[in-house]
C-alpha positions as CSV (number, residue, x, y, z in Angstrom):
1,X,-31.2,-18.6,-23.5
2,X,-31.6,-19.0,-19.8
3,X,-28.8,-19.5,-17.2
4,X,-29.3,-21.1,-13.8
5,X,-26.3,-19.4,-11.9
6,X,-24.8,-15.9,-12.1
7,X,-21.6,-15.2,-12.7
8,X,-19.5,-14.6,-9.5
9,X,-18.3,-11.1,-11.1
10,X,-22.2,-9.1,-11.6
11,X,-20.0,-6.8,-13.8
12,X,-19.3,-9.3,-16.1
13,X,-21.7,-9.1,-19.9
14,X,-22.7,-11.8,-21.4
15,X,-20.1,-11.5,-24.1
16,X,-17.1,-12.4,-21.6
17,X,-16.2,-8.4,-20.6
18,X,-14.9,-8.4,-17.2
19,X,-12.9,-6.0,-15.7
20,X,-8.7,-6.7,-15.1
21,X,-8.6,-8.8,-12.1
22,X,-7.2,-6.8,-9.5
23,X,-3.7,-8.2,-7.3
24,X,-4.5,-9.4,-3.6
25,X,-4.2,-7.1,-1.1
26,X,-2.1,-7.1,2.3
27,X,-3.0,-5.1,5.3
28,X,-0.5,-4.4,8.0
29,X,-1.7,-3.4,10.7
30,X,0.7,-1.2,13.8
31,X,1.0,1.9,15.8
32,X,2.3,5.5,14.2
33,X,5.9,5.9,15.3
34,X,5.7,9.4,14.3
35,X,3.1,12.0,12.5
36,X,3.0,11.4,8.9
37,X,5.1,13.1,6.5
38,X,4.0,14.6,2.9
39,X,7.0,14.3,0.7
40,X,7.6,14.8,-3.0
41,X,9.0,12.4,-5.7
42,X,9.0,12.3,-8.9
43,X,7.1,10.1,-11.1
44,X,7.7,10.0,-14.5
45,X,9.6,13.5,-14.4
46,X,6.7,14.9,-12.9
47,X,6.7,15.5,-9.0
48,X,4.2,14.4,-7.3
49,X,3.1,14.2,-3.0
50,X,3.9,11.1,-1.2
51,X,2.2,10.5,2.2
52,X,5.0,8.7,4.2
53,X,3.9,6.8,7.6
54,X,6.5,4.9,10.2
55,X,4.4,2.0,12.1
56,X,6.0,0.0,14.6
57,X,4.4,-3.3,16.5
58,X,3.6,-5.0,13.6
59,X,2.9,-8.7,13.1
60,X,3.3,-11.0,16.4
61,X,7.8,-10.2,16.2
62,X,6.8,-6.2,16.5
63,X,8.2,-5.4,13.3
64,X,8.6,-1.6,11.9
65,X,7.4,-0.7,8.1
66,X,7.5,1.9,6.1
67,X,4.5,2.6,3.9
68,X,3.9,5.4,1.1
69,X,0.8,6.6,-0.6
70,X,0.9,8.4,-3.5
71,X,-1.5,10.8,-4.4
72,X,-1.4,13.0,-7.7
73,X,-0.1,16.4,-7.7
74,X,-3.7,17.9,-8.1
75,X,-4.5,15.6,-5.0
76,X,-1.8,17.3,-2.6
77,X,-4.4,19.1,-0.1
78,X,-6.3,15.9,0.1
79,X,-2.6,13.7,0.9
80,X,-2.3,17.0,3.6
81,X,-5.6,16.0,4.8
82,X,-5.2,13.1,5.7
83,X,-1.8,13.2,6.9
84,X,-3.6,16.2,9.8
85,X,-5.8,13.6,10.7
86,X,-3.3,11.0,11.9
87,X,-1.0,11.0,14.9
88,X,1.9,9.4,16.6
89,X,0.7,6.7,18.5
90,X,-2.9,6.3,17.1
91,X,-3.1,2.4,15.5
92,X,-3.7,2.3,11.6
93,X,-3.8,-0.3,9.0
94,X,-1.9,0.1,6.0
95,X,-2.9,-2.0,3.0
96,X,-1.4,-2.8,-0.4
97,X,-1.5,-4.6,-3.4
98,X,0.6,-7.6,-2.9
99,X,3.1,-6.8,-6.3
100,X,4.3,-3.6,-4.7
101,X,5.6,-5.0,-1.6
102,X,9.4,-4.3,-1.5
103,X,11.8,-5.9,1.6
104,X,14.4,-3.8,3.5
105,X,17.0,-5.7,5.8
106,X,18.7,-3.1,7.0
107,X,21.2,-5.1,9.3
108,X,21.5,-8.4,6.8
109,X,24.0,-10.7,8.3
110,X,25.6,-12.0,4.8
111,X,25.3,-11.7,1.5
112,X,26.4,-14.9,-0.8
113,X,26.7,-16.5,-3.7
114,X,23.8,-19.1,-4.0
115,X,23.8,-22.6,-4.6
116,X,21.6,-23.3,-7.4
């Protein structure tokens, strides 16, 4: 059997196996309001290092975000790496599968019931 066009996944068999499509990404892009923090949370029961940035300036109204990376506990010394390598004030993009993004309005005007 011959084929005139590859699929557009080159990891794909010819028996249809093809890897779990992944989410699309977002990338925010801002400067560090402040060195990077490691913290710990717990996943599952089991604690595991967060590195924690503040960016500010981001998107064309200069919002602020929060952004988190977890890493896995026998990954601390490479979150602490990475968090020594960053700095207030240096610009960074942050990026992020688009299911994980979670909203904060911290100075929301009203809250109502809505007209369905």
């Amino acid at each position: 059997m011959h084929t005139c066009a590859l699929h557009p996944d080159a990891s794909a068999d010819l028996f249809g196996d093809m890897p779990e499509p992944q989410p699309p990404q977002l990338e925010f892009t801002g400067t560090l309001a402040a060195p990077p923090v490691i913290r710990t949370r717990s996943d599952h029961g089991r604690p595991i290092p967060v590195l924690c940035v503040e960016l500010q300036g981001v998107g064309p109204h200069g919002h602020t975000l929060h952004a988190e990376v977890p890493f896995t506990e026998d990954q601390r010394k490479a979150a602490e790496a990475q968090a020594n390598t960053l700095r207030a004030g240096q610009r960074v993009a942050v990026t992020t599968p688009i299911t994980t993004l979670r909203l904060s309005l911290p100075q929301a005007t009203s809250v109502a019931l809505a007209a369905d």
